[in-house]
C-alpha positions, 0 to 999 in steps of 0.5 A, spaced: 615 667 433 609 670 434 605 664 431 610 659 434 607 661 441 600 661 439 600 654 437 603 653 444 598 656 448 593 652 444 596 645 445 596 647 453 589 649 453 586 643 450 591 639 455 588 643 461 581 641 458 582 634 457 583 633 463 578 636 467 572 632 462 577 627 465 577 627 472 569 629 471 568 623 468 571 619 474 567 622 479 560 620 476 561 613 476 558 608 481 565 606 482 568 605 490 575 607 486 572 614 484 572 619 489 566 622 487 560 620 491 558 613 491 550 610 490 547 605 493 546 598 489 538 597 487 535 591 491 537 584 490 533 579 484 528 573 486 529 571 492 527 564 494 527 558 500 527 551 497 528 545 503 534 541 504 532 537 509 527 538 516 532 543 518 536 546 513 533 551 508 538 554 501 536 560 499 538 563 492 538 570 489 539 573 482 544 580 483 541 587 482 540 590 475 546 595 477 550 590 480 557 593 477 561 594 484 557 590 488 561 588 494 557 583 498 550 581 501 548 581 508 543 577 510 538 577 516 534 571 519 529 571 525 523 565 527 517 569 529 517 572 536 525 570 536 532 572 536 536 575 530 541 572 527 545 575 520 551 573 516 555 578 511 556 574 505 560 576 499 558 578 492 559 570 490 555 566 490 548 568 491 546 563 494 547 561 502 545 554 506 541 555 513 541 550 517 539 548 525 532 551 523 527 547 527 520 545 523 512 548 524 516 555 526 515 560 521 522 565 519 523 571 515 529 572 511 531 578 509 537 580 503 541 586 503 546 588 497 551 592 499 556 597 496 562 599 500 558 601 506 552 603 503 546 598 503 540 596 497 533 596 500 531 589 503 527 584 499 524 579 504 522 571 503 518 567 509 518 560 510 516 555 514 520 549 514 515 543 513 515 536 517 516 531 511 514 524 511 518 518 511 520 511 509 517 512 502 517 505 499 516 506 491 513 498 487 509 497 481 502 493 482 501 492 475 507 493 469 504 500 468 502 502 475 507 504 480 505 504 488 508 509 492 507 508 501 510 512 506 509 514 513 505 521 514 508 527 516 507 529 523 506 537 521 502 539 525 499 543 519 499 539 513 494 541 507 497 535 503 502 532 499 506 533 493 508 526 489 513 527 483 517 522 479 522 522 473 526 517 468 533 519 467 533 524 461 526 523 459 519 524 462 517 527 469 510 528 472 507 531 479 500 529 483 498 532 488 495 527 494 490 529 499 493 529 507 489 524 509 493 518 504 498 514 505 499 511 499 498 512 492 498 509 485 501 512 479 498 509 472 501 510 465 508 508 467 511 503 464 516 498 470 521 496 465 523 504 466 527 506 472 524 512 476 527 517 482 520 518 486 520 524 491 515 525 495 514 532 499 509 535 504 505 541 503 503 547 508 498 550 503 504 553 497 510 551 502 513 543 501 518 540 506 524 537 504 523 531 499 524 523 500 526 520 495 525 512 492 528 509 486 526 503 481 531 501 478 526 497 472 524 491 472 530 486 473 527 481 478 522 476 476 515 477 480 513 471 485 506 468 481 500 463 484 499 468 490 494 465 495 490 466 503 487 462 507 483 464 513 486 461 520 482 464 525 477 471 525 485 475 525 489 472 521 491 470 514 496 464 512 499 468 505 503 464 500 506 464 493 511 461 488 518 465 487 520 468 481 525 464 476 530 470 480 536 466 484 541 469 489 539 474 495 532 475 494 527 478 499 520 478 499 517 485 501 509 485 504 503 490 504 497 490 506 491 494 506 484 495 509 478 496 504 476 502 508 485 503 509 483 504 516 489 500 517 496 498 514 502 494 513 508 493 510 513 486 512 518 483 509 520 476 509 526 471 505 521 466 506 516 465 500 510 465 506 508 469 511 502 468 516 499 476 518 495 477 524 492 482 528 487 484 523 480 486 523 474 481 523 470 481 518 475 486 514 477 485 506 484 487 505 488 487 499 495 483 500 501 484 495 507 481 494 513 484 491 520 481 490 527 485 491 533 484 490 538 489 491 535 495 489 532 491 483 524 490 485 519 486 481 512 488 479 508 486 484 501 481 485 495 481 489 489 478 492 483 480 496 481 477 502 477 477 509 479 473 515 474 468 517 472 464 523 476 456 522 472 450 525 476 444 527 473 441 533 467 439 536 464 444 541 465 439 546 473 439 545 473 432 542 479 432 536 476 433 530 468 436 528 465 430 525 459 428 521 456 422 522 452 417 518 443 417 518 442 411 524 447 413 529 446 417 535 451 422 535 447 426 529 448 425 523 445 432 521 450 439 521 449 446 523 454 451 520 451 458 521 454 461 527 447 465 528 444 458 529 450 457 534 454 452 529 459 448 528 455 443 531 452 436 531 445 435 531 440 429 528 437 430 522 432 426 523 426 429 527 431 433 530 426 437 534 430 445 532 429 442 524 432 449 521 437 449 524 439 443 520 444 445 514 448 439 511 447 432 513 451 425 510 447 419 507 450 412 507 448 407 504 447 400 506 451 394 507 459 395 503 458 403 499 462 405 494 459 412 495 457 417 500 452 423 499 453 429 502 450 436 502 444 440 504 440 435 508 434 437 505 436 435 498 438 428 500 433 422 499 435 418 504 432 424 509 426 426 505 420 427 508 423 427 515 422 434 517 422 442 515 430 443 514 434 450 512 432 450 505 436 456 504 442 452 503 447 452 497 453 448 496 458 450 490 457 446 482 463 442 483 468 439 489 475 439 489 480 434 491 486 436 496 491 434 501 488 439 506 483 445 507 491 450 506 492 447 499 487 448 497 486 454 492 480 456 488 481 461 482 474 465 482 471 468 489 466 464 493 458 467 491 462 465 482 462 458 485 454 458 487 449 456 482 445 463 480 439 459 480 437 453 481 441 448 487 446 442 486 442 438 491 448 433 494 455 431 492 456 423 490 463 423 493 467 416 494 467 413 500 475 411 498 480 417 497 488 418 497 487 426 498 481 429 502 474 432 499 472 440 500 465 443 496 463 451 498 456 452 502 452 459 502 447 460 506 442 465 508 437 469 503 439 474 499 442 480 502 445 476 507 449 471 505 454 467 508 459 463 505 463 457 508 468 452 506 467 445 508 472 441 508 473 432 508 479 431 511 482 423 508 485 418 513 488 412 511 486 413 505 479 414 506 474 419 507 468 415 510 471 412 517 468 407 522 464 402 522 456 401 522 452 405 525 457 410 527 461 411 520 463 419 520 467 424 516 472 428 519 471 435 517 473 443 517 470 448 516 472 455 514 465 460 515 465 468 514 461 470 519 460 478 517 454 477 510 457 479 504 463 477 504 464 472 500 472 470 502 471 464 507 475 460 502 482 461 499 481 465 493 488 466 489 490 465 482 490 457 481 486 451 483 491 447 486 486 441 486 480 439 479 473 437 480 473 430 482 465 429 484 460 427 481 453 431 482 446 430 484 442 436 482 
């Protein structure tokens, strides 16, 4: 009796016990459930801003290490020298959308992990939401060279932009551009690719939102034989010939000064544009890009620079005309601008001989040929006076239906003999399409390039009768030196060598 009670007490005891290691156990948790005193949670992890837009900001988080109990999160945010808004949040997601935010103001975020109502210690972020550009516009000016342009952020504190680019489940890339660019070209792509570009601006380590282009490979054929002409001292006159594509294609236009103080872009259905308001004297790169849908081709180009087109007389008579040695309207032209051309003076003893540069030789009774060049290389003129000996004209003439189809393939000083001239043209006095040659003019340093231009008429190119037989001529001059694009310059000639040539 004595032992059963022993073992009784016993049993009760270690009962007693347990349940007090029990209950103590309980009350040491960071539990809200346990009655023992609760412990505020560590700070929340690695907050972060990324822009959405040009007034909506995401921020993300990573939860407490001790994040066992945690029952929410409270987040305050405020612009510099405004008001506070804040917003409690519970333990899921980590993550919370801002919007109506205004760019160029700088706001703090501060993130809180609460436990029941005890609360961690803030972690912070600022930002500052960046204006980003606009209109981004991705096209590939060669098959591995991708072109990017856009309209500049208006930040007013922009430090540069951040341009990235990624293929579907493959290769991505990044550059940084300078605040000053509007464009940027990417090499070592490859077009037939399909890319997604996202261009965002930077205020120091801060990016806006991005701006997204994509190419989707190279699904449309590129236009090809682009070619320019000048048509005045501001505008161009652009061609070229569609790609083999058929459907709803569009045709997309930039161009872009030397300096890039000025730029464009246009687009068109047609296969030609006219460009006007360009800056005199200015060399410009045109390109060209074919689009239909999202596709877009590779694009092509061509430099030019505008030049001053001559086409009357002075005088306001239709046309500007040359006429032969024996008649009294002056058989003898300036071209050159400083010499106050185009003009007509006469050739022989003209009283201002230098300013003499091209002149027309007929020869007598019923000719089959005319020569035309610099007035000092014709032998019918030889003797007769001191005339502009600087004059070049190019080693061959070309023919063509009018000075806007006629395209040369290698710029205007490759067109001029390095040493040595091509004294006149021998051209025919009969001709179906008209006759065009390129003149320099100038010493060395100071080049003028011009591109001159025998109009046929009635199948003709020497009209009248004795003694007043004339050409019809226009004249494209570039009156800025250097600048050997008075011509057309494009990827074929649309008219071959016909003349033969007097050295």
């Amino acid at each position: 009796m004595l032992e059963d009670y022993i073992v009784k007490i016993r049993y009760l005891f270690t009962g007693i016990l347990a349940g007090v290691i029990a209950l103590a156990g309980s009350g040491c948790k960071d539990d809200p459930a346990g009655n023992a005193t609760l412990k505020a949670p560590g700070a929340a992890r690695d907050l972060h801003a990324t822009a959405v837009n040009d007034s909506t900001v995401d921020l993300r988080w990573t939860a407490p290490v001790d994040s066992a109990g945690i029952t929410g999160y409270r987040i305050v945010w405020s612009p510099a020298g405004g008001s506070t808004d804040s917003l409690d949040l519970p333990a899921s997601p980590t993550a919370l959308r801002v919007s109506n935010l205004k760019t160029g103001i700088t706001y703090t975020f501060s993130l809180t992990a609460r436990r029941d109502t005890l609360f961690s210690p803030p972690v912070t972020v600022q930002w500052r939401l960046v204006g980003p550009p606009k209109n981004l516009l991705a096209m590939f000016t060669d098959p591995a060279t991708a072109r990017l342009t856009w309209i500049a952020s208006t930040d007013p504190v922009l430090t540069g932009y951040l341009a990235s680019w990624k293929i579907p489940g493959g290769d991505s890339g990044y550059v940084a551009v300078p605040s000053s660019a509007s464009a940027i070209g990417i090499p070592g792509l490859n077009s037939a690719n399909s890319y997604t570009f996202w261009l965002r601006a930077a205020n120091g380590d801060l990016l806006s939102s991005p701006v997204t282009a994509t190419w989707n490979g190279l699904k449309v054929s590129a236009p090809s034989d682009l070619r320019a002409s000048s048509i005045s001292d501001t505008a161009i006159r652009l061609a070229w010939t569609p790609g083999a594509d058929t459907g709803a294609i569009s045709y997309t236009l930039i161009w872009r000064s030397a300096g890039v103080t000025d730029s464009m872009t246009a687009v068109t259905t047609d296969s030609s544009m006219t460009v006007g308001n360009l800056q005199s004297g200015k060399l410009y790169t045109f390109q060209v890009a074919a689009s239909r849908g999202v596709g877009r081709s590779a694009a092509i180009s061509v430099r030019w620079a505008t030049a001053t087109r001559y086409v009357n007389e002075p005088s306001g008579t239709t046309s500007l005309r040359m006429y032969e040695e024996s008649s009294p309207y002056g058989s003898g032209l300036t071209i050159d601008s400083s010499l106050g051309g185009p003009r007509r003076v006469k050739a022989k003893n003209p009283g201002d001989p230098a300013s003499v540069q091209l002149a027309l030789w007929v020869p007598a009774g019923t000719p089959t040929t005319f020569d035309i060049g610099p007035a000092f290389g014709l032998p019918g003129y030889l003797g007769e006076g001191d005339f502009d000996s600087t004059v070049y004209i190019s080693k061959m003439s070309y023919m063509a239906a009018g000075i806007d189809t006629w395209y040369s393939s290698t710029p205007l000083d490759q067109q001029i003999a390095p040493s040595g001239n091509v004294s006149a043209f021998t051209m025919p006095v009969n001709a179906s399409q008209g006759m065009g040659f390129y003149v320099r003019t100038g010493v060395e340093g100071s080049y003028h390039y011009a591109r001159v231009f025998i109009a046929s008429a009635g199948g003709a190119l020497l009209q009248g009768t004795y003694p007043n037989r004339y050409l019809d001529i226009v004249i494209s001059y570039q009156p800025t030196p250097n600048l050997p694009y008075a011509g057309t310059f494009g990827v074929s000639f649309g008219g071959g060598p016909v003349a033969r040539t007097r050295r």
